[in-house]
Residue, then its C-alpha position, 0 to 999 in steps of 0.5 A: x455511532x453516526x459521527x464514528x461512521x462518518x469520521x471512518x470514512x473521512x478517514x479511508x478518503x484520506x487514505x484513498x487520495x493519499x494512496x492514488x497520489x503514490x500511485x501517480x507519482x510511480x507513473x510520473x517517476x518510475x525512474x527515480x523509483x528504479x533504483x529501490x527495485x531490487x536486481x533479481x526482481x524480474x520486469x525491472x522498470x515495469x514493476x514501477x508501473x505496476x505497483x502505481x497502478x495497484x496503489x490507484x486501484x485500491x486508492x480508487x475501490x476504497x474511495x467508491x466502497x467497492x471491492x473492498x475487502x478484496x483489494x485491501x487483503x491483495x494490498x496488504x499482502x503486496x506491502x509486507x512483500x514491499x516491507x520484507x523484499x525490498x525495504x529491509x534488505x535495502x535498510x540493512x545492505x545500505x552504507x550512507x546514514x541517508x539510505x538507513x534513515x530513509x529505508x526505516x521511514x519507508x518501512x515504518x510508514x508502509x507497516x502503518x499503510x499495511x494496518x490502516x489498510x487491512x482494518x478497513x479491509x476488515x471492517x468491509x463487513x458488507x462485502x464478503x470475501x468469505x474467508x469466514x462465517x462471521x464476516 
């Protein structure tokens, strides 16, 4: 049970720094991001700003083991409205074959984000959320 402990958290490490670097890049190049902002979504650059500090926040709660089911839940939530509002409408509405193959990529890679995320929410035994008893 020792060595699955430790290979867990290597995991959300990995994840933690995978996420804090996604955030960072939607600092460095929020305008590179802009143009998958969908045009009804109000605050339009500064949701870039937005969004990259939600992936530093969680990336930072996981790597530190605080707030963890909290933030995992609130992230998980923000992916599948990135999955639902922005990478599918972006998917189906795209002509280039480009567009489509990079849209399926990122709504591939943020449903497996999403899981990763919600299990180790999750597994946060020892920070209740009090969603249920048998946390």
């Amino acid at each position: 049970m020792k060595k699955y402990h430790i290979i867990s958290r290597i995991a959300i490490y990995v994840l933690s720094l995978v996420l804090i670097s996604f955030g960072i890049f939607h600092f460095t190049h929020p305008h590179d991001l802009f143009v998958y902002i969908p045009p009804n979504l109000p605050g339009g650059i500064t949701i870039a700003y937005i969004v990259g500090a939600a992936f530093i926040l969680v990336g930072l709660s996981f790597l530190t083991n605080q707030y963890v089911k909290f933030t995992g839940y609130v992230f998980f939530v923000l992916l599948v409205i990135f999955i639902l509002w922005v990478h599918i409408p972006t998917y189906l509405n795209a002509g280039d074959k480009d567009v489509r193959q990079s849209e399926l990529i990122n709504i591939l890679k943020d449903t497996a984000i999403a899981a990763f995320v919600l299990h180790v929410a999750a597994g946060a035994h020892h920070q209740h959320f009090h969603l249920e008893e048998s946390d």
